[in-house]
C-alpha positions as CSV (number, residue, x, y, z in Angstrom):
1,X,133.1,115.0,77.3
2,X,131.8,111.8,79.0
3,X,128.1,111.7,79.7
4,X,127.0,111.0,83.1
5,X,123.6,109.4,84.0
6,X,122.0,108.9,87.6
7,X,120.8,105.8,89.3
8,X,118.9,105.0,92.8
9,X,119.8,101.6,94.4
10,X,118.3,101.1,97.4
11,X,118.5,103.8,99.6
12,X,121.9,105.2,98.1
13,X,121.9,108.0,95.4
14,X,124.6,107.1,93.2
15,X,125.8,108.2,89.4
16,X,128.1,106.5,86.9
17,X,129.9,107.9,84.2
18,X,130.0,106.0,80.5
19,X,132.9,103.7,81.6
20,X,131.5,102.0,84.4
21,X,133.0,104.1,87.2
22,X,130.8,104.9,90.2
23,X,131.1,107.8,92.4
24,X,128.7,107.8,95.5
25,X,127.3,111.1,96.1
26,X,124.2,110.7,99.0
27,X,123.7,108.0,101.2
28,X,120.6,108.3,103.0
29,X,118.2,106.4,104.6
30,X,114.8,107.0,102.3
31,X,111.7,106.7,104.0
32,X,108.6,105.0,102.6
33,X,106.5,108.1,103.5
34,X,109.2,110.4,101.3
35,X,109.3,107.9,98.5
36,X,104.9,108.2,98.2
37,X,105.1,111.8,98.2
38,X,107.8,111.7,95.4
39,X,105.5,109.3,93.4
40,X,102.5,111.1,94.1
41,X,104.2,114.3,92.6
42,X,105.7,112.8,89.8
43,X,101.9,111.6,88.8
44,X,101.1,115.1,88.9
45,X,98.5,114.6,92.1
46,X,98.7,116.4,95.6
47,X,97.5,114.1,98.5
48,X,93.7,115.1,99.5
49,X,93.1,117.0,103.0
50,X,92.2,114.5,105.8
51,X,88.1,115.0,106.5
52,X,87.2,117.7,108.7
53,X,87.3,116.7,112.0
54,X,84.3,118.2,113.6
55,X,80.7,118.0,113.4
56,X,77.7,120.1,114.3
57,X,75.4,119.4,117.2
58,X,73.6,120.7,120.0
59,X,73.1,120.3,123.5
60,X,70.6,118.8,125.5
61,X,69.2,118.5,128.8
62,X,68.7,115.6,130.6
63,X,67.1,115.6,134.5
64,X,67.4,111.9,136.0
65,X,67.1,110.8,139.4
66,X,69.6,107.9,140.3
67,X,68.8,105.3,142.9
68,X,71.5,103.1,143.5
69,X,71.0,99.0,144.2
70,X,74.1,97.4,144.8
71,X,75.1,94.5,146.7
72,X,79.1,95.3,147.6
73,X,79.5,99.2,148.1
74,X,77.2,101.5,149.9
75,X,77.7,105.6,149.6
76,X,76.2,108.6,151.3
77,X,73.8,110.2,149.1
78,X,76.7,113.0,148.5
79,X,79.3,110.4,147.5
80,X,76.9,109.0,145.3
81,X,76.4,112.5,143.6
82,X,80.5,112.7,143.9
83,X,80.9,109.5,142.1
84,X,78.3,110.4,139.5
85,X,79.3,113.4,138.6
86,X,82.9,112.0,138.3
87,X,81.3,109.3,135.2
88,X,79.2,112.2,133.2
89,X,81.9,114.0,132.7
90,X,84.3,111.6,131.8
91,X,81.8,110.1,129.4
92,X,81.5,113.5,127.5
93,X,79.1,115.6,129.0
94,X,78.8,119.5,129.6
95,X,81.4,120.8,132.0
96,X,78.4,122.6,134.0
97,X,76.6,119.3,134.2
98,X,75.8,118.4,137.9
99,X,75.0,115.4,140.4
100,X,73.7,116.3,143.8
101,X,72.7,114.3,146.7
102,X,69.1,113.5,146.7
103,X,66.8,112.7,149.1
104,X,68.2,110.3,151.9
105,X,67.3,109.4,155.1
106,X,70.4,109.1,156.5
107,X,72.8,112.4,157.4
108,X,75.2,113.8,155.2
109,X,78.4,112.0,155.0
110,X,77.1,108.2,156.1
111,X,76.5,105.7,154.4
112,X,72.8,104.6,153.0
113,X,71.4,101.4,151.8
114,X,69.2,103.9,149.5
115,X,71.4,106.2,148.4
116,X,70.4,108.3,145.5
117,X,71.3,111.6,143.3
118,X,69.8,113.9,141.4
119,X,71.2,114.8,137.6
120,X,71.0,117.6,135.4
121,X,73.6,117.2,132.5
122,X,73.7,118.1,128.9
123,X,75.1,115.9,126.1
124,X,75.6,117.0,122.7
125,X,73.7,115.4,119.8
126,X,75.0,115.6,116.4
127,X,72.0,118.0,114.6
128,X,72.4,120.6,111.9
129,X,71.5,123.9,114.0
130,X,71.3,128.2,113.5
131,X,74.3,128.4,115.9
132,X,75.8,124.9,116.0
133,X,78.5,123.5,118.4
134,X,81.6,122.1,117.0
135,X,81.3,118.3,117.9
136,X,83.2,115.5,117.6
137,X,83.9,111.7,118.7
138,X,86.0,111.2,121.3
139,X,87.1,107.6,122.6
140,X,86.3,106.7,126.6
141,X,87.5,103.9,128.4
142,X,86.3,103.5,132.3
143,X,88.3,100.8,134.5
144,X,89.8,101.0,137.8
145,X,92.0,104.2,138.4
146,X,90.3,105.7,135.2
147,X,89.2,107.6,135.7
148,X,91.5,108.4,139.0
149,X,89.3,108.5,141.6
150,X,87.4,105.0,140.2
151,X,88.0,102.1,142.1
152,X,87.1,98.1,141.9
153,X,84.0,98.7,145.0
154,X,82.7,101.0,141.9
155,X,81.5,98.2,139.8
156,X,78.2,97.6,140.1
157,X,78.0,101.9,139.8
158,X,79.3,101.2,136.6
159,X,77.3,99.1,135.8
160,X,74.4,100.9,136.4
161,X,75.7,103.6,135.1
162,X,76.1,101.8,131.9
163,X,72.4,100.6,131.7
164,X,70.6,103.7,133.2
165,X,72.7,107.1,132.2
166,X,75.0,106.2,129.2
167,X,72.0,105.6,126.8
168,X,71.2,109.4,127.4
169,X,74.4,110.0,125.3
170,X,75.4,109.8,121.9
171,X,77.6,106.7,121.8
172,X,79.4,104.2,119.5
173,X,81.0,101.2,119.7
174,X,80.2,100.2,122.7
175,X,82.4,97.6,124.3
176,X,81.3,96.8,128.0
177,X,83.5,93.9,129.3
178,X,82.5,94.5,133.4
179,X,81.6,92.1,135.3
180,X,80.6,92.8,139.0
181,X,80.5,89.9,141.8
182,X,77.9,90.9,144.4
183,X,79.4,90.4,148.0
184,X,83.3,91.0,147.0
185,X,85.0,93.0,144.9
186,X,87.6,89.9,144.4
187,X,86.6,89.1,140.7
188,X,85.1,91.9,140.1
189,X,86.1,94.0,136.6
190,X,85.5,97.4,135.3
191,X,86.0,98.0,131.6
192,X,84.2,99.7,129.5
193,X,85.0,101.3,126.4
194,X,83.1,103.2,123.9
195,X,83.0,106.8,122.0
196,X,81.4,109.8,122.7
197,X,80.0,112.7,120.7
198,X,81.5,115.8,122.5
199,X,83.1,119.0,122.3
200,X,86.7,118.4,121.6
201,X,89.0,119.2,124.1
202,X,90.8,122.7,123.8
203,X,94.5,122.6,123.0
204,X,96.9,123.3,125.8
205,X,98.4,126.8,126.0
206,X,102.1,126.3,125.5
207,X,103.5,128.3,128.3
């Protein structure tokens, strides 16, 4: 009986009998990810686990009291604490973190040259603890409509935000490209990215 032997040739699965003849028997597109597996089997090794993702930490508590000193936007003392609160949670703080309006001398609702808030937040800090919280780094990146309720007029906010608050966190690669123009928000650019250590967002129930 004739032998038969099998070949691969490109991505087409072919065999041929002792007198030349060739039958094709699969034709399918091979993907490189299949083909690394195969090999990696074939070598007798099974690809490592990717590194646990989380890390532990704890929280802690951080009071400050937030002036602001702008040149182009002025806010009530309660849209300042609006504003605020808006940029410690988006930069990875404690969901029961809070800005409130601090002591102004104009009314609630109107604008103040001296505007100012009053923060109690809670960042986590990677730390080997008796009852840990699962942490882990998160990427952040503030610019105009991100979050949504950031605008241009927000800059120099941002900015202060940056020097003032944002060292309170635990933070990496910290890319601040904003550039604030005092009189105009014409020219003026918010972006700032960097990565947070955070609790990682819970997974969305599938309905």
């Amino acid at each position: 009986m004739a032998g038969w032997r099998c070949q691969l040739k490109g991505a087409s699965f072919v065999t041929q009998d002792i007198t030349g003849r060739r039958r094709t028997i699969v034709r399918n597109q091979l993907k490189v990810a299949v083909g690394l597996v195969l090999l990696s089997l074939v070598a007798g090794r099974v690809p490592a686990d990717p590194a646990a993702p989380y890390e532990p930490g704890i929280w802690q508590k951080h009071e400050y009291s937030l002036a602001f000193m702008g040149f182009t936007s002025t806010y009530s003392c309660d849209g300042l604490a609006a504003k605020v609160q808006i940029l410690l949670i988006a930069a990875g703080a404690r969901p029961d973190s809070r800005a409130r309006a601090g002591a102004c001398a104009s009314d609630y609702g109107r604008p103040d040259k001296f505007a100012r808030a009053d923060l109690t937040f809670y960042t986590l800090s990677p730390a080997a603890a008796e009852k840990p919280v699962d942490g882990a780094w998160r990427p952040v990146a503030l610019s105009p409509r991100q979050p949504r309720e950031l605008g241009t007029g927000d800059c120099e906010l941002v900015e202060q935000f940056r020097q003032n608050v944002l060292p309170m966190f635990t933070t990496r690669n910290v890319d601040d490209h904003t550039t604030c123009v005092p009189f105009q928000n014409s020219g003026s650019v918010i972006d700032l990215k960097f990565e947070t250590f955070t609790v990682p967002p819970k997974p969305r129930r599938v309905p």
